[in-house]
Residue, then its C-alpha position, 0 to 999 in steps of 0.5 A: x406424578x404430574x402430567x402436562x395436560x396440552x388441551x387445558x394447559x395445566x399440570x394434573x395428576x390424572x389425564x383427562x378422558x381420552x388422553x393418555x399418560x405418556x413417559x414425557x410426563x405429557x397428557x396425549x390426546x390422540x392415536x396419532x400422537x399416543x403411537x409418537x408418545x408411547x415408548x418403543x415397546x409399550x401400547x397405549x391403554x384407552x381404558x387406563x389412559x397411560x402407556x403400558x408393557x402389556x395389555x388387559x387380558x380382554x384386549x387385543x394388541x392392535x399391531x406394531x404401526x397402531x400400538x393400541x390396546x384394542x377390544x376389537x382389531x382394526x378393520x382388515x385385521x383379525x384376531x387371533x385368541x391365542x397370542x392376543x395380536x391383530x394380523x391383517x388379513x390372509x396372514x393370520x398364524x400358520x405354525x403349528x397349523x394354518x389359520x384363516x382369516x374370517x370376515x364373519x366373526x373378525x377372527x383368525x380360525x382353524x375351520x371356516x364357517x358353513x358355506x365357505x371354505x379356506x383358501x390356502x393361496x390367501x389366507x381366508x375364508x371365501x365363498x368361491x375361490x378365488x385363484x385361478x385353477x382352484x375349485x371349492x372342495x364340499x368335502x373338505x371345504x378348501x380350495x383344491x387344484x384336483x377335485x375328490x374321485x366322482x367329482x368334476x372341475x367347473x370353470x362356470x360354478x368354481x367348484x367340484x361337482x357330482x353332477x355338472x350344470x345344464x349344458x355340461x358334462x362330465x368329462x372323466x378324461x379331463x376332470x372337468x365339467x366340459x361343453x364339448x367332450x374329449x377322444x371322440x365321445x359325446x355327451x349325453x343330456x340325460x347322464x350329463x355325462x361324456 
């Protein structure tokens, strides 16, 4: 089979690097031109230089607007081992259980690296939670509305505490971490405690 090579303006047999052979027998030589030249359910093979039903098993399946057969996902998109797909951020697979997106390793994961924890209203690993009312949980390393019993809510650190931070207490009514107690009691400085 014959290609039309557009670059050099010469019929080939193979395409040229970079270049892709395409189902209109043309050689394309771009992303832009791959994803109008692939046929609708295809993706284009940078390593082959054609258009292919599947993709090498080391490759990743960019997404349905980049039809590319990928080594690593497109920024803001993560992979996920199971399906071989690239999914934007915060919508990595939730069925049969939740994943997240992790901007440590490019990946979609069942559990987030050391030091953060899995927000469920995004989708990600973050550092701190990032939604308003939620708080980070060290021990089940998520994003929580309602801390684990002996912890305590903090609006400054956006986490649960054992002991609150300098000036603050505990307020056992609340949950919070408070400046000023409830129901007429005080803090102590020396418990941090209301």
């Amino acid at each position: 089979m014959t290609y039309y090579d557009h670059t050099n303006k010469k019929c080939v047999t193979v395409c040229p690097v970079n270049s892709y052979a395409a189902a209109n027998q043309s050689c394309l030589n771009s992303i832009y031109k791959i994803i109008i030249g692939c046929p609708s359910g295809t993706w284009g093979n940078q390593e082959l230089h054609t258009c292919v039903t599947t993709c090498p098993t080391d490759n990743f399946y960019a997404n349905a607007t980049i039809p590319l057969c990928v080594t690593v996902c497109p920024a803001n998109y993560y992979a996920y081992m199971i399906d071989r797909k690239c999914y934007i951020g915060g919508s990595c697979p939730t069925s049969p259980v939740r994943y997240y997106s992790d901007d440590t390793t490019g990946r979609c994961v069942l559990t987030c690296p050391s030091g953060y924890f899995t927000d469920i209203n995004n989708g990600r690993c973050v550092l701190y939670c990032l939604t308003n009312g939620y708080f980070a949980d060290p021990i089940t390393k998520s994003c929580v509305q309602n801390c684990q019993d002996g912890y305590f809510r903090s609006n400054v650190t956006k986490s649960c505490l054992q002991t609150c931070s300098l000036g603050y207490f505990a307020d056992s009514i609340s949950k919070y971490c408070t400046i000023i107690c409830t129901n007429g009691t005080f803090g102590d400085n020396a418990t941090r405690k209301c």
